[in-house]
Structure formats: C-alpha cells, structure tokens
N, C-alpha and C positions, 0 to 999 in steps of 0.2 A: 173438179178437173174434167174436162173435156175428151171426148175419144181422141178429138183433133189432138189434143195438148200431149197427150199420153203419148198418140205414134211419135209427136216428135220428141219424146225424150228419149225413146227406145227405138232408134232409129236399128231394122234388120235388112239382111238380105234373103230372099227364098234360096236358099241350101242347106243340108243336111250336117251337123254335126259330125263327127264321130270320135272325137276322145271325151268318152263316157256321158257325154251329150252336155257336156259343159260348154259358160259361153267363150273361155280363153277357147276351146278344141274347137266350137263352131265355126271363128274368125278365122283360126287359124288354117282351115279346109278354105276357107275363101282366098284367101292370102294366097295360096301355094299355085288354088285354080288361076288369078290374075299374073301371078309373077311366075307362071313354067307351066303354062298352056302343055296340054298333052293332047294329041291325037288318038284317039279312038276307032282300033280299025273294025270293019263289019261285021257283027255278030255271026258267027258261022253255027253251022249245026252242032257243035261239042260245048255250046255255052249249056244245051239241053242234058248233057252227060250229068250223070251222077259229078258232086264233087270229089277231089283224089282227097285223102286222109296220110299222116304223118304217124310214123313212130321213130321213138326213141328211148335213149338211155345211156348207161355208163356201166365199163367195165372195168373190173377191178379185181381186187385179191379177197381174199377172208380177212384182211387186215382194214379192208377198207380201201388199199391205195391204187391209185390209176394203174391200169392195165395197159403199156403203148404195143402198140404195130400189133395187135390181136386184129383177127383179120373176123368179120361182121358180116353172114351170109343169108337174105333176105329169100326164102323160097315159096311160089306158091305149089299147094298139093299138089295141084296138076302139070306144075313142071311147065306152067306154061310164062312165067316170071321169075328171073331173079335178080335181086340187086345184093350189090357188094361195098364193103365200107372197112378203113382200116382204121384204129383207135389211135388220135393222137394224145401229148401229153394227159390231154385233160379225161382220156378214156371213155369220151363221150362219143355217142353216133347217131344218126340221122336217115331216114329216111325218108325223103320227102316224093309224091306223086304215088301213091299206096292204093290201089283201085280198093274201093268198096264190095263188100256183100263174095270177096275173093279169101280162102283160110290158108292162109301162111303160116311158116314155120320160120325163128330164125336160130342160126346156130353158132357159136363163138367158140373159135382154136386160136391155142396163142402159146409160142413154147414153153416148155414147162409146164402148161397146166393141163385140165381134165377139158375132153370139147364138155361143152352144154349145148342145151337144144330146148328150145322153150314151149309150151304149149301150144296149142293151137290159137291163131290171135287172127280175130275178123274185125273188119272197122265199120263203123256205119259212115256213108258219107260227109266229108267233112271230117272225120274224127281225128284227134291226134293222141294217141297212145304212150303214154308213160310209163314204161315199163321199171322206172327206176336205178337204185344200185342192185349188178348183177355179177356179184364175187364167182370166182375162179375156185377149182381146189385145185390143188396140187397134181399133177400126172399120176403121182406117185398113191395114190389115194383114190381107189375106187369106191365112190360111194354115189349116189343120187342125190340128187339135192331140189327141193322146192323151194324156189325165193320168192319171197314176197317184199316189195319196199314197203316204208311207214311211210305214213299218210306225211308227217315232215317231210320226208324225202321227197316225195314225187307232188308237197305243195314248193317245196323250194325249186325243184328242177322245172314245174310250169310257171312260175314266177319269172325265173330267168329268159323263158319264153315271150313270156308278155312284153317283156319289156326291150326284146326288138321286133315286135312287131308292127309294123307300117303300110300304110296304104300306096302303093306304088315303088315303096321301098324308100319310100324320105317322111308321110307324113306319119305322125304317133299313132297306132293304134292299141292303146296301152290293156284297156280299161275293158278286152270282149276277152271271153274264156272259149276256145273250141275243144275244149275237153267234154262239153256236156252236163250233165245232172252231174258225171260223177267225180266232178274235179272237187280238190282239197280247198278249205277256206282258208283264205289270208289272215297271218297273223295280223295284231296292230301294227307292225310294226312296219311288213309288207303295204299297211294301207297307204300309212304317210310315206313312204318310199315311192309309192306310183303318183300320187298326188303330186308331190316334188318336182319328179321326173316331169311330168304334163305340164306342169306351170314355167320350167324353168328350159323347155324347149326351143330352139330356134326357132323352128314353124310355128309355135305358141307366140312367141315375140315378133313376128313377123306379122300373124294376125292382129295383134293390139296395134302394131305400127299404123295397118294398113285403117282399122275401125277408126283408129283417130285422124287419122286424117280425112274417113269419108264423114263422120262427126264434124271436123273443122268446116270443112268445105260446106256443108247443110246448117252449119254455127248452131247442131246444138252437142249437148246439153248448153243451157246460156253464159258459156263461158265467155270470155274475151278472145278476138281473134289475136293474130298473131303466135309468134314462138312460144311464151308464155301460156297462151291460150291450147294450143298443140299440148303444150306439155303435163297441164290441168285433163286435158281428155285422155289423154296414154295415159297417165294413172288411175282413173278414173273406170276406162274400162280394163286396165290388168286389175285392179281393185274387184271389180264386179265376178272377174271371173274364178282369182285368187281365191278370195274367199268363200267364192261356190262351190267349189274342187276339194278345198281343203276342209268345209265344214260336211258338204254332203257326201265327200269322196272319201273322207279319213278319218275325223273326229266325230260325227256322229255313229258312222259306219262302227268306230272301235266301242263307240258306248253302248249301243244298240246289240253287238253282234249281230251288224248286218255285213251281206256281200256287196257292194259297190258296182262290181262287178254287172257286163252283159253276156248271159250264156246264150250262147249260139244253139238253137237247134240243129236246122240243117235237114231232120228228116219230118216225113209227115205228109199232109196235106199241106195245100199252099194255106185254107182258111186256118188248121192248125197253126202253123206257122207264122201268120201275120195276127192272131187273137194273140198269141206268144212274146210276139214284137210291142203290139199296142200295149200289151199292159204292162211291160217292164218297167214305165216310171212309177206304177201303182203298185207291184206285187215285187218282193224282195226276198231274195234266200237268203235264209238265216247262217251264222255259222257253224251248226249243226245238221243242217240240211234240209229243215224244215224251212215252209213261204207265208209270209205275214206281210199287211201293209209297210210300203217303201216310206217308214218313216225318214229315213235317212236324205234320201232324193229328195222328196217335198220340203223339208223341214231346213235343208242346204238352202233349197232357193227360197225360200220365204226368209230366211236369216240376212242371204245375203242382200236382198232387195232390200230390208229394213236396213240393214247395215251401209247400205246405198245412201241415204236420207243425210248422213253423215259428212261428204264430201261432195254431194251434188249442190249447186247454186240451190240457193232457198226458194227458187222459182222454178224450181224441177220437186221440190219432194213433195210429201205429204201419199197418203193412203193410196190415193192413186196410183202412185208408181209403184208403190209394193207388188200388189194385185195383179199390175197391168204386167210387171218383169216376170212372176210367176205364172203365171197363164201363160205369157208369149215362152220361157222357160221348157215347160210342162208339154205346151205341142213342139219345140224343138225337140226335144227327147223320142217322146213318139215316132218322129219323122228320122230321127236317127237312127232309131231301133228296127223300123223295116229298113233300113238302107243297109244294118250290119247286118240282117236274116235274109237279104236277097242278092244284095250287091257287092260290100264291101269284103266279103269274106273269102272270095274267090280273088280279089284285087290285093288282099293283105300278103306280104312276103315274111316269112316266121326265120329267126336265125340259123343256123345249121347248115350243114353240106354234107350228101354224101359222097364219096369219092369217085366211084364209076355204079354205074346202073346196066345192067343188060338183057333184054329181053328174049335171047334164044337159050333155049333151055343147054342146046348142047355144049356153049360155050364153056369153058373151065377158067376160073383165078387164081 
C-alpha cells in the first residue's frame, strides 16, 4: 500500500484532541470549532499569571449526612482573601479562583454544631484540592477532631468532577485529572463509566457527523456515494473511535491496572512540562501509583486499527492501515497532551459554585 493510499484512507485534520486523545474526542473538537466559531480576545498580561487552583468538599454530620445552610469560610493568613460559600442540600462547597503558593484556612459553623477549622492548605498552581467528607460534632461536645477522607471518598468526589468538565463549558473534557500525582485511581467500574459518557456525547456525535461527511465529500474510505454511502462512513468512524475509547480507555485500562487518565502538571519548568506531556501516550500510572509502559493506550489503538480491517471496503485494509492509524493515533495524543499542559487547562470550566467571594478583608457575612 502506498503512502498516497494510506493518507487517503485516514483522511485527518491538523487539530488537537482532547477527550483522552481518542479519535470520537479529536472530531468532535473539530465539529464544535466549525459549527460555534468562538472568538478569542487578546492575550493580556494575566494569561502569564500563575494558574488559580479549586478546593472543595462536603459537610456533613458523624452520621455521614448532609450538613444544609452551614455557612463555608475561605481565609488567607494574611487577611488579605476571603471567600464564602453556604452548603446546600447536597452539603457540598466549592471554591473556585484560589491564588497559588497563598496558606489558607477554612472554617465551618452551622447551628447546632461545633465550628471546625482546618489546617493549613496551600495549592500549587492549577491544583484542585479534595478535602472530602468533613463531619460536624455536635455543639454540645467539645472535642478536636482530625479528618481525614478515604481514598474512595475523595476518588468518588474527583470522579464526579471529571465528568463536567469541558473546554469552554460545552466541549467533554472528561479524561485530564488536575488533582496531580496525588489523585486516587479509578475503580473499573469508574473507567467504563467515563468511556461511556465520551462516546455517547453530543459533541462526540456531532464530530462523527461532521468526519463523515468530510469522508463522503473526498469519497473515501471507497464506500458508495450517496445516503447509503454517508451512512457506511458515520459508522465506520463512530466504529474507529468506539472501540478506541472503550478498549484503551476501559477494558484494557481495568485488566492492566492502568490510569487512562492525563494528569495535568501545571508546575515546573516549561521543558519539564512538555517532556511530561510528550510522553503521556508512552508512560502510564499504575493504579497504585507507580509508571510503567502505556500498554493500555498503544494496545487500544493498535486493536482498534486491526479491528478496523472488519468493516472498511476490502480496498482500504490490509497491514497498512493498521500501522498508518496507529502512528497518525500516537502523534495525535502527543499533540493533545501539550495542548492539555499549556492550553486547555485554563480554558476547562470544572462544576461547582461558590456563592459570594470577597476580597476585602474587613468585610463580614
């Protein structure tokens, strides 16, 4: 097979991925770019700022249950920050825009119970802080209390994070962790659940939409034009990506105990940080915590390529297309991975609200 032959079965665009550098997530950044053009105003001097960091958590009682209207008071040492948040049913809270390298304190009164006050908590840029479940005692009960959540706990509460997080607040960015080194690993069960989610997304089907029709339009893979013909290429590339997501995103990931996952550094050198990026499709944290070859990633795409061979016209497969989807695969990833360590991370909007924020110290809530 021919280089020529290969570009045309694998017909790409140059842009960057970013739900977990699969090909449904690549399209589907394209898609969003073509159909809701965004303007981009001019970089100003604060793009050079440290990034702001996120904490959060949930309050509750010794019983475990939501804590409502307990009032959430975000302080730094120097009195020169604070923000405020009040607990609704779900006794979770949020603070989002957390300046770096700044030691805060935060403190929880809520009637009936004892205040707390937690330790001292510094972020590094970018970070987002899980502070978990953080039970209440009773008023009536003068005691100290050190909480610590379980690693379940504060992987279930970034889980639920994950999964609204999006690039300009519509597209998925499911699959990056800004927790760091030291975020919890996904159960299996968490895997196939984000997999799921990614494949079965609007923007995800909005990019297979659009692939198939720039495929119809360039007539390849050598289907038949027409409706018929359209409708052989839409399956064809939700097929390629389906089972790229699903085998290297979930089922390999569970067999393996690997993360799937891209952790975000954020701090560093920029060459730290882009050797960080490059070799995320090659180097995979364990779920343990240990990094070993990304069997998972490579072995997703190489499965799905061959699994490709299947439903492409007989005049598209053979060895070549294997090869030529994993390799064009493999520097997609790359290219996605500096765009989540430079770009995308600051462009990502994470769920949560806090309720009022205020930055003079003398102020009272």
């Amino acid at each position: 097979m021919t280089f020529s032959a290969v570009g045309k079965i694998r017909l790409r665009i140059t842009a960057l991925s970013i739900l977990r550098w699969s090909r449904l997530g690549f399209w589907a950044l394209i898609a969003f770019a073509l159909l809701s053009p965004i303007s981009t105003p001019a970089r100003s001097a604060q793009s050079t700022e440290p990034q702001l960091g996120q904490i959060m958590g949930t309050v509750t009682d010794i019983r475990g249950d939501a804590v409502i209207g307990a009032t959430v008071l975000l302080t730094a040492t120097d009195l020169t920050e604070r923000k405020t948040a009040t607990t609704p049913e779900s006794g979770f809270f949020d603070f989002e825009g957390v300046k770096p390298g700044v030691t805060y304190h935060i403190t929880i009164t809520a009637d009936g119970f004892a205040e707390w006050t937690s330790p001292a908590i510094t972020l590094q840029p970018g970070e987002v802080k899980l502070l978990g479940s953080l039970p209440l005692r009773l008023a009536t009960q003068n005691t100290t209390v050190t909480v610590t959540a379980s690693p379940m706990e504060i992987a279930t509460e970034q889980f639920k994070i994950e999964q609204t997080q999006r690039v300009f607040g519509v597209i998925p960015n499911f699959y990056v962790s800004y927790a760091g080194a030291n975020a919890p690993p996904l159960t299996s069960k968490m895997k196939f659940q984000l997999a799921l989610k990614v494949s079965y997304d609007a923007v995800t089907i909005a990019g297979v939409a659009l692939v198939a029709g720039l495929r119809q339009a360039t007539d390849t893979p050598d289907y038949q034009q027409g409706l018929k013909g359209y409708g052989e290429r839409f399956g064809a590339v939700a097929a390629d990506g389906f089972t790229d997501i699903m085998i290297g995103g979930a089922i390999l990931p569970s067999l393996l105990h690997q993360d799937p996952r891209y952790f975000y550094q954020g701090t560093g050198t920029t060459k730290s940080r882009l050797v960080h990026a490059l070799s995320s499709p090659f180097i995979s944290r364990t779920d343990n915590g240990s990094w070993e070859p990304n069997y998972s990633s490579m072995g997703g795409d190489l499965a799905s390529s061959a699994i490709a061979n299947l439903y492409y016209p007989k005049s598209n497969r053979g060895a070549g297309l294997v090869f030529s989807q994993f390799a064009i695969s493999t520097a997609e990833r790359m290219g996605a991975s500096v765009a989540q360590e430079f770009v995308l991370g600051r462009l990502t909007h994470r769920g949560g609200h806090v309720q009022q924020a205020d930055s003079n110290p003398a102020s009272t809530r």
